[in-house]
C-alpha positions in Angstrom: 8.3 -10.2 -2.7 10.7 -7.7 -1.1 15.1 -7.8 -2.5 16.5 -5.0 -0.8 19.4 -4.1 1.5 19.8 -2.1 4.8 21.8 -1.2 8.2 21.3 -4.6 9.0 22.9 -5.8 6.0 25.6 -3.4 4.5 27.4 -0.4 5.5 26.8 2.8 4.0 29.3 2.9 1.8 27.8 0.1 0.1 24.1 1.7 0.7 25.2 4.5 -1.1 25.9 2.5 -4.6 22.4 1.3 -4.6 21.0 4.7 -3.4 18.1 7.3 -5.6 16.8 10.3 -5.4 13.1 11.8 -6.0 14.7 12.8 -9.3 16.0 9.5 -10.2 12.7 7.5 -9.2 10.9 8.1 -12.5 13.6 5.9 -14.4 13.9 3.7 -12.0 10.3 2.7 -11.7 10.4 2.6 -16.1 13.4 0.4 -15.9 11.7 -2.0 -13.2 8.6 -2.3 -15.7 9.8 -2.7 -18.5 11.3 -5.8 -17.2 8.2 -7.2 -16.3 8.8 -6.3 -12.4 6.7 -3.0 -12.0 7.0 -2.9 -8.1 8.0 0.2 -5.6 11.5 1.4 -5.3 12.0 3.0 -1.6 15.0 4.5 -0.8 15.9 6.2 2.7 19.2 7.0 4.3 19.1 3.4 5.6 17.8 1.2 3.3 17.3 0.7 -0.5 14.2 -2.0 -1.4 12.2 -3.1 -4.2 8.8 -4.6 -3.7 6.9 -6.2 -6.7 4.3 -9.2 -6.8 6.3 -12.1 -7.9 4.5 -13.9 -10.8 6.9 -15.9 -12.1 10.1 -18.0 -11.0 12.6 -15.8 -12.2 11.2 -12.4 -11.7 13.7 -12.4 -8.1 16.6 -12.7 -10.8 15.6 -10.8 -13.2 15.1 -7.9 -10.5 18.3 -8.6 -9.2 19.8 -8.0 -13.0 18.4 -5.2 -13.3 20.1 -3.9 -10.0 23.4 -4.4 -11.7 22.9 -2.8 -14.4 21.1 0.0 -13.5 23.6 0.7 -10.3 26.5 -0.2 -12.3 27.5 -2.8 -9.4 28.7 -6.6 -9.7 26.5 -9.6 -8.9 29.0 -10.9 -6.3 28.8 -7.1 -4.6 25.6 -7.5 -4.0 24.9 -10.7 -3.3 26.9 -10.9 -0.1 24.4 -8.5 1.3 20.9 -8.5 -0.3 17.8 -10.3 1.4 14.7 -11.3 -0.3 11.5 -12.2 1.6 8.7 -14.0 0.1 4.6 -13.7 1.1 4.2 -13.4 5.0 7.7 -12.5 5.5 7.3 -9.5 2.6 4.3 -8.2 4.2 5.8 -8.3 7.8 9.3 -6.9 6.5 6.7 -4.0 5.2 4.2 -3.3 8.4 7.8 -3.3 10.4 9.4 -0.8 8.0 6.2 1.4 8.2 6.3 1.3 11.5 9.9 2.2 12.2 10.7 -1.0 13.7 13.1 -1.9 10.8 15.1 1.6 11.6 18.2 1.8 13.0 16.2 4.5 15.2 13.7 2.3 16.8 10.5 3.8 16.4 11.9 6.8 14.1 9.2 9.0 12.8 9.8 9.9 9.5 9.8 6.6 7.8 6.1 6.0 7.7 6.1 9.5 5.5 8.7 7.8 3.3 7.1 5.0 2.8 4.1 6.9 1.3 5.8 8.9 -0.8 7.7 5.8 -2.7 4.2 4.4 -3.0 2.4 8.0 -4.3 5.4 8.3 -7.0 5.4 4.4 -8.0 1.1 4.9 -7.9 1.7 7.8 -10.4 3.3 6.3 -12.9 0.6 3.1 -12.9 3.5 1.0 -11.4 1.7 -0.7 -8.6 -0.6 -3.8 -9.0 -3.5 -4.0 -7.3 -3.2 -6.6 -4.7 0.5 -4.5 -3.7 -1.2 -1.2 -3.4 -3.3 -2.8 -1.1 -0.5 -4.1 0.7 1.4 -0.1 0.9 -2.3 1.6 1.8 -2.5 -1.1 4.5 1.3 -0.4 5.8 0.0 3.3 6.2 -2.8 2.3 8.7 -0.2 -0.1 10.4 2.1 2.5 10.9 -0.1 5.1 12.5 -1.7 2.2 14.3 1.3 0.8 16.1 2.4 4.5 17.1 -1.0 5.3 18.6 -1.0 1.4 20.4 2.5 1.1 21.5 4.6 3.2 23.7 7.2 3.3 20.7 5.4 6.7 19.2 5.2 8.5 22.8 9.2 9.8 22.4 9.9 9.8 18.3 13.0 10.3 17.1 14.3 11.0 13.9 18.1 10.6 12.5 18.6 14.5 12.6 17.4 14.8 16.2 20.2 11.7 17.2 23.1 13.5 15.1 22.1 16.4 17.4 22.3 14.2 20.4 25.7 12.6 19.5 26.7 16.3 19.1 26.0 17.0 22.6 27.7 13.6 23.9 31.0 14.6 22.0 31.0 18.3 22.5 29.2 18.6 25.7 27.3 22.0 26.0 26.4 23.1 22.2 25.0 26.1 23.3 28.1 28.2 22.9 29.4 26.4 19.6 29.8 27.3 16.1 27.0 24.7 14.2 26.5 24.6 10.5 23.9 23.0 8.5 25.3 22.1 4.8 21.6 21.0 3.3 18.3 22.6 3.6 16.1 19.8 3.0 13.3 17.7 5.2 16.7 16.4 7.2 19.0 19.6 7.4 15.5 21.7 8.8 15.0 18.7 11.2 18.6 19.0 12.0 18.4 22.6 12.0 15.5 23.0 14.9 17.1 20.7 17.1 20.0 22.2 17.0 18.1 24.8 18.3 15.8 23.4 20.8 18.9 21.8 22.1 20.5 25.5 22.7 22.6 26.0 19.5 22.8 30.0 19.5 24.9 30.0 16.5 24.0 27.9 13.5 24.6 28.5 10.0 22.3 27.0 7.4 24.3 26.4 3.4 22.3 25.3 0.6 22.6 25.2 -3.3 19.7 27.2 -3.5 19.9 30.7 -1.1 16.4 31.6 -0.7 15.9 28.2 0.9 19.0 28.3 3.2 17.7 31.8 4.0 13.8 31.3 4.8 15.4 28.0 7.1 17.9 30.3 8.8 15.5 33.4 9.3 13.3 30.7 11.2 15.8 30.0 13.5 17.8 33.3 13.9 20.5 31.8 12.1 22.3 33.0 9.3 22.4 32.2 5.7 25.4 31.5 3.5 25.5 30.8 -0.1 26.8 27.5 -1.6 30.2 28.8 -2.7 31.0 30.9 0.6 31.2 26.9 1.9 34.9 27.5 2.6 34.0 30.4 4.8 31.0 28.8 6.7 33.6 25.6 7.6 36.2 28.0 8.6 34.4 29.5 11.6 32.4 26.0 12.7 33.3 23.7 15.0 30.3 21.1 14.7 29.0 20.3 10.9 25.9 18.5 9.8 25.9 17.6 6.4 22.6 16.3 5.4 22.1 17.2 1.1 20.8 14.8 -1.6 23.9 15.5 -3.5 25.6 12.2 -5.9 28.9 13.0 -4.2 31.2 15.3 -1.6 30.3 17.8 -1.2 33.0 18.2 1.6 36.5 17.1 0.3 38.9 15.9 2.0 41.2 18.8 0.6 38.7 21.4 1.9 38.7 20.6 5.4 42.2 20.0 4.8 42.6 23.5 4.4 40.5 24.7 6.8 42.2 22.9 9.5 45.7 24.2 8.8 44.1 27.8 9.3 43.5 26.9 12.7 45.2 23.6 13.2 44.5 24.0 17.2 40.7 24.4 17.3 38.5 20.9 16.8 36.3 20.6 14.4 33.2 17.4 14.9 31.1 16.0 11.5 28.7 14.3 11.4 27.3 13.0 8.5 23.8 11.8 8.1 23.7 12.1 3.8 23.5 8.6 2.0 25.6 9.3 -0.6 27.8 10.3 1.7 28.5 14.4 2.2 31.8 14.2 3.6 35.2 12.9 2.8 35.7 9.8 5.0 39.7 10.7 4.7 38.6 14.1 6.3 38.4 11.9 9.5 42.0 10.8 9.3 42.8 14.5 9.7 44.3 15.7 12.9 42.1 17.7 15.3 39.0 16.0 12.9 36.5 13.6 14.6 34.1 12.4 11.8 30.7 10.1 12.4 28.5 9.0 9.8 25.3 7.4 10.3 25.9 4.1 11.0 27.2 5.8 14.2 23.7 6.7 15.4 22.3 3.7 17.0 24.7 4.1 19.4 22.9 7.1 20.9 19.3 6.3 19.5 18.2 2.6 21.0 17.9 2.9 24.7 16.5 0.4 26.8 13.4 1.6 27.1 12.7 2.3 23.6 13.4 -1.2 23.3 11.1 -2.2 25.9 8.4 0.1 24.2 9.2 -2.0 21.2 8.3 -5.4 21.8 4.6 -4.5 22.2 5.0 -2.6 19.0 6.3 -5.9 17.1 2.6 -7.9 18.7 1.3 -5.4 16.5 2.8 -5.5 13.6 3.0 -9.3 13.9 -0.7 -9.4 14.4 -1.6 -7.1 11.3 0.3 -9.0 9.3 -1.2 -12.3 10.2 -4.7 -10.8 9.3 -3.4 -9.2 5.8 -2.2 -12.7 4.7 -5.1 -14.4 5.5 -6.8 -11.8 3.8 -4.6 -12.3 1.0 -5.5 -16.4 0.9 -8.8 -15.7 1.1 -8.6 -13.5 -2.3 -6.9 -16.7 -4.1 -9.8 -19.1 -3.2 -12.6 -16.0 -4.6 -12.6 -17.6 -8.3 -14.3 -21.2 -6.7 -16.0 -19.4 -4.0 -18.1 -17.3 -6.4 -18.5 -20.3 -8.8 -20.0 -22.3 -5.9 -22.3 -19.7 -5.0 -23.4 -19.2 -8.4 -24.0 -23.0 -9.0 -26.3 -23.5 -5.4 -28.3 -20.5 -6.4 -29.0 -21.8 -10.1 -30.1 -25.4 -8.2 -32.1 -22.8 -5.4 -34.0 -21.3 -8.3 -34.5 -24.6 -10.3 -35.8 -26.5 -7.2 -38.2 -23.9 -6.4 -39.3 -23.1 -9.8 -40.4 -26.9 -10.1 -42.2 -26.5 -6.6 -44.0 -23.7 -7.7 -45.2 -25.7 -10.9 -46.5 -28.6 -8.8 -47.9 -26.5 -6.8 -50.0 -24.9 -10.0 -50.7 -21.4 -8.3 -51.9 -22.7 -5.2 -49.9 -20.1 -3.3 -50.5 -16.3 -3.1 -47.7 -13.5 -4.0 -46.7 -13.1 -0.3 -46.5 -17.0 0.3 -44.0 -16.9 -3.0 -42.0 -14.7 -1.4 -41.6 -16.3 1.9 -40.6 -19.4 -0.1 -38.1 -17.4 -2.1 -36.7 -16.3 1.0 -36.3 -19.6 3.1 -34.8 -21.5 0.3 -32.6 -18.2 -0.3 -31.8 -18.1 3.4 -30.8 -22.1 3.6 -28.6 -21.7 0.9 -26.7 -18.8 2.5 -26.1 -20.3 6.1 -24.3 -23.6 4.4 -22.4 -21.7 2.4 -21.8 -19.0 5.0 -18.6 -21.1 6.8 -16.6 -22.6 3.7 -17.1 -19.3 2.0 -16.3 -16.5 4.5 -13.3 -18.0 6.2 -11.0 -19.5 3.8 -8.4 -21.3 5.4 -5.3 -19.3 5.8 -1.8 -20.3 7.8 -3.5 -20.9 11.1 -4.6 -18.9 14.2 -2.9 -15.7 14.8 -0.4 -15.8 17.7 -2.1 -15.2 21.1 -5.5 -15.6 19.9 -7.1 -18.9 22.1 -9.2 -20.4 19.6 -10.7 -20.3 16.1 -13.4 -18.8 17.2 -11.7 -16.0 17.9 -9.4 -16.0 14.9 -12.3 -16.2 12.7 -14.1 -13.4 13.9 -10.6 -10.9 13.5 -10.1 -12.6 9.9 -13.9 -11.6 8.6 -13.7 -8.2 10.4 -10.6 -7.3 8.7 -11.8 -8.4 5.1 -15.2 -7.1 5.2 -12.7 -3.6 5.6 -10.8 -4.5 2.6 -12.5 -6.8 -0.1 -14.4 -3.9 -1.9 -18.3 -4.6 -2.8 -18.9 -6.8 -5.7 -15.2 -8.4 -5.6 
């Protein structure tokens, strides 16, 4: 089961309010066990989910509690934008996530890396049942899969190249503006060199540590400022990126404020891409201010033929996800399938222990054998059918027979039922 909430769903100033950070995971994931939901948390700029095996009817409310009371939001806040999705419709939300088909940057490329790192962080802490971790390794392989198939991985795109793209719509020629980065993170350096493959001469990197603002901006032939010369860096910009992991603003409304009455004539463009938020959204009531935030990004992102290149990505996902739930039904008929097997080989070895007897050691070792074998063999080919190929949901889309079907449904579990299982 998946209760989670995205671009689709809620605007970021409600993302924000059920946002984490790396640092934050570790009592999130305690909180989500010790309610009897152990699950994986993943949080991105766009999105904020919670996947756990639902054993129980009210493990959907119970997770749902929890969000309240761990995000300090109301039950009616949330409910007029969360979405839960059960069995097939969990493990296709997943595959489509993983394969940036969920994004508001169809095809993004930095998703399927966020996607294992919620997993590696929930898997460290023991938080991930079995049959679930399955599920996440799996949404790995989908991922790279649907990249390598479709045409959607031929152009990627990440939410730091678009904000540099939106730049250039609004400003026109970056080359010979004033650009700061206020973040030195995976997005700000994303930000940063595209910024500069786009033509940005002059960017400034800030960041609350120095030596990391400074190794970004030495890369680029930037320059480096530290975290309390942010006044100063504003002063002289006229596009900002604010991209940090920061709880709050880190760019007031009163600071830009200030800035602006300096040099009340010369524009200044934000964009933010932080969730929380980086910048003041009253700093875009300001006059001479234009201010974007990331909700503004699909704008600029989705073009037609990335959204041709994704309907052959979505047969993809579609069809992995068909084969992992009838992998998945298969598991939940393994208790009887074993127990039959075990029963017809305890009447295989009765029946031919009896033969044997009547037979009062008329036959030699190797003619034993051959015996042992056949009845062995018989036994296996009627059981091969009912027991392999567990009946699942039906055939998968665009398959013409179950022929066919069965043959993609045995190749995929032979690749994930472990030996012995």
């Amino acid at each position: 089961m998946v209760i989670g909430l995205n671009h689709h769903t809620a605007p970021v100033e409600v993302r924000e309010s059920l946002s984490w950070n790396r640092d934050q995971s570790h009592e999130l994931l305690q909180a989500m066990s010790s309610n009897g939901v152990p699950g994986v948390p993943l949080s991105t700029c766009n999105r904020s989910e919670f996947y756990f095996l639902e054993t129980g009817p009210d493990d959907g409310r119970i997770l749902r509690e929890l969000l309240v009371k761990h995000f300090g939001v109301s039950q009616e806040h949330l409910g007029k934008y969360l979405y839960e999705y059960r069995g097939f419709d969990a493990i296709q939300h997943l595959f489509r996530v993983a394969s940036g088909l969920d994004s508001m940057i169809l095809g993004e490329d930095q998703i399927i890396g966020q996607v294992r790192q919620a997993y590696r962080l929930a898997s460290e802490q023991s938080a991930v049942p079995g049959l679930l971790a399955r599920l996440f390794q799996q949404s790995s392989r989908v991922g790279r899969r649907v990249r390598r198939d479709s045409g959607i991985g031929r152009h990627p795109l990440s939410v730091s190249r678009a904000c540099v793209d939106l730049a250039g719509l609004v400003v026109g020629d970056i080359s010979g503006s004033c650009v700061l980065v206020v973040g030195a993170g995976e997005a700000g350096e994303t930000a940063a060199e595209a910024l500069s493959y786009a033509g940005a001469r002059n960017v400034t990197v800030v960041n609350r540590t120095y030596s990391r603002a400074a190794e970004l901006a030495g890369r680029l032939s930037g320059r480096a400022m530290a975290f309390d010369q942010l006044p100063q860096a504003l002063a002289g910009s006229d596009i900002v990126i604010g991209c940090t992991g920061s709880p709050g603003y880190v760019l007031p409304a009163s600071m830009i404020s200030e800035t602006m009455a300096a040099r009340p004539e010369r524009p200044l463009f934000l964009i933010d891409i932080a969730v929380p938020r980086d910048i003041d959204p009253e700093a875009g009531r300001l006059r001479n201010v234009s201010l974007c935030d990331i909700d503004d990004l699909e704008s600029v992102s989705n073009t037609g033929r990335r959204e041709r290149e994704a309907v052959a990505a979505e047969a993809l996902a579609s069809e992995e996800a068909w084969q992992f739930e009838q992998w998945r039904r298969g598991l939940e008929s393994l208790p009887p399938v074993i127990d039959l097997r075990r029963r017809a080989e305890d009447l295989r070895r009765a029946e031919l222990n009896r033969t044997l007897k009547r037979l009062n050691g008329k036959l030699t070792d190797e003619e034993r054998a051959s015996l042992d074998a056949m009845t062995r063999a018989i036994v296996n080919k009627l059981l091969h059918s009912p027991t392999v190929y567990p009946e699942g949901p039906g055939p998968l889309p665009g398959t013409s027979g179950s022929r066919e079907h069965l043959r993609r449904i045995h190749s995929f579990g032979r690749k994930l039922i472990p030996l012995g299982l």
